[in-house]
C-alpha positions in Angstrom: 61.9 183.9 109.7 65.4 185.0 111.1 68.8 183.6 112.1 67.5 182.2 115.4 64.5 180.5 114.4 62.8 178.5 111.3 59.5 178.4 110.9 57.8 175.9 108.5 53.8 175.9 108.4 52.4 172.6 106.9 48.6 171.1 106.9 48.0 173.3 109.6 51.3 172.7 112.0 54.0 175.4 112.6 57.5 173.2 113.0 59.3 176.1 114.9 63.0 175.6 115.4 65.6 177.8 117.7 68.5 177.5 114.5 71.4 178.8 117.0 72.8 175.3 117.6 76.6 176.4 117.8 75.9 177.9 120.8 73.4 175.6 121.7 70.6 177.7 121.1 71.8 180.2 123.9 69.8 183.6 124.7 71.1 186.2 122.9 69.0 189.7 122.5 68.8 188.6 118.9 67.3 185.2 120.3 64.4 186.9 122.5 63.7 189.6 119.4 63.0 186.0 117.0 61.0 183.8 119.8 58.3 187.1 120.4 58.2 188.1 117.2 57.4 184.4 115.9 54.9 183.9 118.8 53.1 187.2 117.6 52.9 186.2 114.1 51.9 182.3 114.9 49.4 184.2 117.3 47.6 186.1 114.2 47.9 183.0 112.0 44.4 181.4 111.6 45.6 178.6 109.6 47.8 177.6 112.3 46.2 174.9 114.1 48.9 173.4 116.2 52.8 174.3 117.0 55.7 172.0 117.3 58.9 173.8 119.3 62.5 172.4 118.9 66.2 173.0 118.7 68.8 172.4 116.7 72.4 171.1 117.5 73.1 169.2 120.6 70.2 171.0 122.4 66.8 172.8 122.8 68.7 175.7 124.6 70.8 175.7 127.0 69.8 179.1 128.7 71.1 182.6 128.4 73.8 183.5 126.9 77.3 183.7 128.3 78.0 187.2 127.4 75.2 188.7 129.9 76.9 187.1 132.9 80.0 188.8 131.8 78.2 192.2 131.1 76.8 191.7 134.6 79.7 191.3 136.3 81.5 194.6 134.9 78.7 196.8 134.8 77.3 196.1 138.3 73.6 197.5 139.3 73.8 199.4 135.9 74.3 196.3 133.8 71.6 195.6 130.4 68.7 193.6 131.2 68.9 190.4 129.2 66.6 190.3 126.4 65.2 194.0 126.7 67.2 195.5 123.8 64.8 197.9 121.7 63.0 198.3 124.8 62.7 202.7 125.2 63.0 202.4 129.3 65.4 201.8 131.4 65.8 198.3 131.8 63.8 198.1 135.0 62.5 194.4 134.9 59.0 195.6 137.0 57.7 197.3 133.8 55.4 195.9 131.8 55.7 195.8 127.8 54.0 192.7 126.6 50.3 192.5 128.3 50.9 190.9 132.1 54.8 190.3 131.2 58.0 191.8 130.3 60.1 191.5 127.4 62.1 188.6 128.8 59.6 186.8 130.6 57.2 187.2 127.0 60.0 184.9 125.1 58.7 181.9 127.4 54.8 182.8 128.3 53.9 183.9 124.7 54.1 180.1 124.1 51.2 180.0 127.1 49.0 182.6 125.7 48.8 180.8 121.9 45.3 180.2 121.0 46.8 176.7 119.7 48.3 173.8 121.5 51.9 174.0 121.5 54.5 171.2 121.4 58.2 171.6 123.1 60.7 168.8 121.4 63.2 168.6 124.4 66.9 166.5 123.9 70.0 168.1 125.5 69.6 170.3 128.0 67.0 172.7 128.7 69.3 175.0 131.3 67.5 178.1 133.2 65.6 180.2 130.4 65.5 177.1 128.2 63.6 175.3 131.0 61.2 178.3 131.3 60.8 178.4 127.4 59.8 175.1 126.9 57.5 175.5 130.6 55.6 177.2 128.2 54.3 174.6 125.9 51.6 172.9 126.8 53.6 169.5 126.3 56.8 169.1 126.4 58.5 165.5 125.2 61.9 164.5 126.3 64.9 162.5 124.3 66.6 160.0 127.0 69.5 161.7 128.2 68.0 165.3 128.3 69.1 167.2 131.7 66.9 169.9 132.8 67.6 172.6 136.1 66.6 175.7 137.4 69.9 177.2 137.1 69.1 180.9 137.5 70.7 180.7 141.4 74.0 179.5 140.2 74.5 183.5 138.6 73.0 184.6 141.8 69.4 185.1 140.1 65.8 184.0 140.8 64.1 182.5 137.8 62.1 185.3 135.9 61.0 184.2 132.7 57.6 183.0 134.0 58.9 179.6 135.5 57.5 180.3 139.2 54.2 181.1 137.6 54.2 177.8 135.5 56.6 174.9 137.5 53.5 175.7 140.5 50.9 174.3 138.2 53.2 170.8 137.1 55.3 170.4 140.0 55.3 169.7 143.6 56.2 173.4 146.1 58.9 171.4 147.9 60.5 170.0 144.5 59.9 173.6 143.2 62.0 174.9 145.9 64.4 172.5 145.9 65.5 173.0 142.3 65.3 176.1 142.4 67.3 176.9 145.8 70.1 174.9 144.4 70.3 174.8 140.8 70.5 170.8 140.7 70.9 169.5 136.8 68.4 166.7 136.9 67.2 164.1 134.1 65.1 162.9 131.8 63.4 160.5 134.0 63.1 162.5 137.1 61.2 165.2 134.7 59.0 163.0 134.1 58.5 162.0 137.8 58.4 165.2 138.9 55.5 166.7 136.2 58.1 168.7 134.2 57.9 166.1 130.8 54.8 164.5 129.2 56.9 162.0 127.8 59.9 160.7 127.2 60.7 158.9 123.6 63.4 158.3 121.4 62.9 160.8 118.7 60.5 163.4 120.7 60.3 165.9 117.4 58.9 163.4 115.3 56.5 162.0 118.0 55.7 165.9 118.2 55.2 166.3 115.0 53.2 163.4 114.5 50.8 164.5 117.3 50.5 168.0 116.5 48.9 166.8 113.0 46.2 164.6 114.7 45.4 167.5 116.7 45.6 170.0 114.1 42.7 167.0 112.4 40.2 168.0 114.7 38.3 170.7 115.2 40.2 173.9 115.5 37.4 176.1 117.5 37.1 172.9 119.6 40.8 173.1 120.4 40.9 177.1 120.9 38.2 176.6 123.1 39.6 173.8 125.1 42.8 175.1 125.5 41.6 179.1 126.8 39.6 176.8 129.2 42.4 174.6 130.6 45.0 177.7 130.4 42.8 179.7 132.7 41.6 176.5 134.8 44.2 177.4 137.9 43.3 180.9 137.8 39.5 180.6 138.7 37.3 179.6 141.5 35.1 176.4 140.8 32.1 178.6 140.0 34.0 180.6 137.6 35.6 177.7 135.9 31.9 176.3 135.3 31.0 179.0 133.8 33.8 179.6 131.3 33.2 175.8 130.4 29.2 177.0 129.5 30.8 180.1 127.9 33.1 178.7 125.4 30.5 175.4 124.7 28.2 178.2 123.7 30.6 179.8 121.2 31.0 176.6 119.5 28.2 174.3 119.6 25.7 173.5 116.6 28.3 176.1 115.0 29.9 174.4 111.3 33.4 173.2 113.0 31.1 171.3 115.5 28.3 170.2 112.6 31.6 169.0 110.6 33.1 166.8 113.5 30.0 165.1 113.8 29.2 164.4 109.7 32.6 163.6 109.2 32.6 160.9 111.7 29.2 159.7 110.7 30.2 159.9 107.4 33.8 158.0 107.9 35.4 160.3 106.0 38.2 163.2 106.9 36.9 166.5 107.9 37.2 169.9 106.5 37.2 172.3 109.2 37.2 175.8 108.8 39.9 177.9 110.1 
């Protein structure tokens, strides 16, 4: 797709991988141009049922790249804003050119607004953007010896690539603020304590891989469905989230994805959804 990312589509799972690994997958301009444009495209895709997100190299990514903090330093106040190249305004962050995002912040919640589940294959280090990047899945599995942090603060930033908006949902406020206030590189296992992993496993692209083609086996109108519902879950009152749960039931039930889960397990046989 480009020379920062791969993109294989097989049985109805996209194996997306950031193909920077000299610089450890690192956040170059070029980098946040490849992870929009292949979240658009994945987006339109109808035959995509399920996406697996990975890194080559010795990491997933270890967060932006050097070269901005040194642009930063020199240009002061008037420095570029990382990832907004090709953007026709001045850089301001507040703007808003991708829906309820900007462009930067779009690299890592674009992975959010899929219609289908998506799968982050952590080892390495997930460092500052990285982290919000693979925030964005809905899963994320972790090789042993993966280190994660915040590390925004130790450039004198606040995360803003949609991680305050996400960690709040999978992690405790105090641990939030912790991390976050001081940049701490933590591990594997204390991801997983805290709510930032799913799982931690040896190979966590294969296990990845092998999971996004049982879900990508069921019912893909089901699995839209479910995931718009548990997406927008935190964002509604209990009387709204009911009825969103009626709404989309309604869109799919006695409908033929729904008629073809239930023959093809009466039947013992494999199904053959439409996409």
């Amino acid at each position: 797709m480009s020379d920062r990312i791969s993109v294989t589509i097989d049985h109805g799972v996209a194996d997306v991988v950031l193909t920077r690994g000299d610089k450890m997958n690192a956040l170059d301009d070029a980098m946040f141009a490849a992870l929009i444009d292949t979240a658009e495209q994945l987006s339109a895709d109808r035959s995509v049922r399920c996406v697996v997100l990975s890194g080559e190299g010795r990491a997933f990514c270890a967060g932006l790249d050097m070269g901005n903090f040194g642009k930063m330093a020199e240009a002061g106040d008037k420095a570029p804003t990382p990832g907004s190249a090709g953007e026709d305004d001045t850089g301001r962050l507040e703007k808003r050119t991708h829906g309820i995002a900007n462009r930067p912040q779009y690299a890592a919640w674009a992975w959010r607004e899929l219609p289908m589940p998506v799968i982050a294959a952590v080892h390495g280090v997930a460092f500052g953007g990285g982290l919000q990047i693979c925030l964005g899945a809905d899963m994320r599995y972790l090789a042993p010896g993966t280190r994660m942090s915040v590390m925004e603060i130790k450039w004198g930033l606040v995360p803003d690539m949609a991680g305050t908006q996400i960690m709040r949902h999978l992690v405790r406020d105090d641990i939030v603020r912790e991390l976050t206030y001081t940049g701490r590189i933590f591990s594997a296992e204390e991801a997983l304590d805290y709510g930032f992993a799913t799982r931690i496993v040896e190979d966590p692209r294969a296990l990845a891989l092998e999971t996004a083609r049982d879900i990508a086996n069921k019912s893909p109108s089901a699995i839209r469905g479910a995931k718009h519902l548990l997406t927008q879950a935190p964002l509604l009152s209990p009387a709204e989230g009911l009825l969103l749960e009626s709404v989309e039931q309604d869109k799919i039930i006695g409908k033929p994805n729904q008629v073809e889960s239930i023959m093809s397990n009466l039947e013992k046989r494999a199904p053959n959804f439409q996409d």
